[in-house]
N, C-alpha and C positions, 0 to 999 in steps of 0.2 A: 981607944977604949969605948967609945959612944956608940963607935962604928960596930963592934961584938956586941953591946946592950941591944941595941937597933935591929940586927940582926938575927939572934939567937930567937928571940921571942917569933918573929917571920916564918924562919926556920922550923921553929916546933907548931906554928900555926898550920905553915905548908905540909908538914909531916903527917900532922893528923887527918889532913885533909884526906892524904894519898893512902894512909893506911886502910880505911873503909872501904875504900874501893879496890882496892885489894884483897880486901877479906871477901867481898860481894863475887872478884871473879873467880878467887881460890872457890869460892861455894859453886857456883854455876860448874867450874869443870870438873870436881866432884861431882855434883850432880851428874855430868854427861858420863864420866868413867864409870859411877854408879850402872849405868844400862849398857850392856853388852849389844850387840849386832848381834841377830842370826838372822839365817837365812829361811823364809819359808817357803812351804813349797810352790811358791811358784816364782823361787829364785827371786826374791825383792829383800833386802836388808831392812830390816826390823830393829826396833829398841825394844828391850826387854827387861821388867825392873830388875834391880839387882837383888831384893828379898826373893827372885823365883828359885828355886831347887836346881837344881846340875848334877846329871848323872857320873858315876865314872867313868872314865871311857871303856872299861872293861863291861860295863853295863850295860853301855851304849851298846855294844858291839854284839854280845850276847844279843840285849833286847832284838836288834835288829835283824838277829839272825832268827829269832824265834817266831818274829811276826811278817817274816819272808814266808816260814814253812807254814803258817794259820795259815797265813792268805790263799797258801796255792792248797791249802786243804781244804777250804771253803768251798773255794772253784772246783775242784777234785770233788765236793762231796763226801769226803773222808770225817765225817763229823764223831764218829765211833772213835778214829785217833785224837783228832781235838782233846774227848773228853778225855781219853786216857794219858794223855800226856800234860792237862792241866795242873794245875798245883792240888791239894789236896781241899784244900777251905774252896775251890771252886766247885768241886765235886760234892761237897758236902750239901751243895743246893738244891740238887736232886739226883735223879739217878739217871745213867747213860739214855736207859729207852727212852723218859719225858725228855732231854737233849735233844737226841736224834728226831724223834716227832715233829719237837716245835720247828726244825730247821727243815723238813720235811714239809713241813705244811705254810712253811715261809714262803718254802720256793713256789707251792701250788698257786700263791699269791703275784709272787714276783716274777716269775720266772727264773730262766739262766742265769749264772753270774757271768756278765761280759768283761766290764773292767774295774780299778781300783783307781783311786789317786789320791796318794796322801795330802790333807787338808793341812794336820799342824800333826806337832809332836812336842810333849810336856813330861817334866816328872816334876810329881803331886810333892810337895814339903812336908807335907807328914808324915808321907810312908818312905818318901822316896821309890814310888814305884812310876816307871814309865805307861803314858799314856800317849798312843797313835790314834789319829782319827783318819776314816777316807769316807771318801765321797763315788759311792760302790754304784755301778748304773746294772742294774741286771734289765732282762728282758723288755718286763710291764712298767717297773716302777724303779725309782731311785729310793737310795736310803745310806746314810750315817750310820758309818761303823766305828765301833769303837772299841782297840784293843789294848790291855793294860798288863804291865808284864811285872812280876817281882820274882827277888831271889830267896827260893827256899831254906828253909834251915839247915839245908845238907848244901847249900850253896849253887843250885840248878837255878839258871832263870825258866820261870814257867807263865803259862799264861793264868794271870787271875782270876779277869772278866772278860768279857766279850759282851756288849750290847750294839743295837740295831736300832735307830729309830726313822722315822719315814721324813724326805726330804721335800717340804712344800713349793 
């Protein structure tokens, strides 16, 4: 009987001991499941918080198809279909000719577009719209592209935005 008095109390001393640290590593690999792997593009595995947004893959997929055909209409110069195939609130920011101008007088800047390479790709938690970025080298100058796609209310992925900024 001395032997269990002696004992029990050790027991619940060691127990408490072990359960905090237990709790400490259940937390840390939470933490690590909390962050997914992706891969960016330049094929390196990434952590990513867990509050970022995730498209569906129906999304994804669309997206991906949609900002295949910008890209090759950028290069094309096809800027007249860009705008007509943009969402509607994209259009709404001005009209097809100011479009076609400003990209017109980009090039006179930049020159040809030679190549693309996607930098990253996001979708924004508010809207849930997809956002691609590249790293566009035309002729004279580099520049950051950035293309953002969402689904309309008839259910089309479309493109939203599209900006351009100069790369130092």
């Amino acid at each position: 009987m001395r032997y269990v008095k002696r004992i029990v109390p050790v027991f619940l001393v060691t127990c408490l001991g072990v359960v905090p640290a237990c709790s400490k590593k259940d937390t840390a690999l939470q933490q690590k499941s909390a962050q997914s792997p992706i891969s960016s593009a330049h094929g390196k595995m990434q952590q990513i918080p867990a509050n970022l947004a995730v498209a569906p893959p129906k999304d994804e997929a669309e997206a991906a198809t949609a900002r295949t055909r910008v890209l090759s209409q950028v290069k094309n110069k096809e800027f007249s279909a860009i705008y007509k195939e943009a969402s509607s609130g994209f259009r709404e920011i001005g009209p097809e000719e100011q479009f076609i101008a400003q990209w017109n007088k980009q090039l006179q800047e930049t020159g040809e577009f030679k190549e693309s390479k996607e930098v990253s790709h996001l979708v924004r938690p508010a809207d849930k719209f997809i956002v691609y970025t590249y790293a566009v080298t035309y002729e004279n100058k580099n520049k950051e592209l950035r293309l953002t796609f969402g689904r309309s209310k008839n259910g089309k992925m479309e493109l939203t935005g599209i900006n351009q900024k100069e790369v130092k």
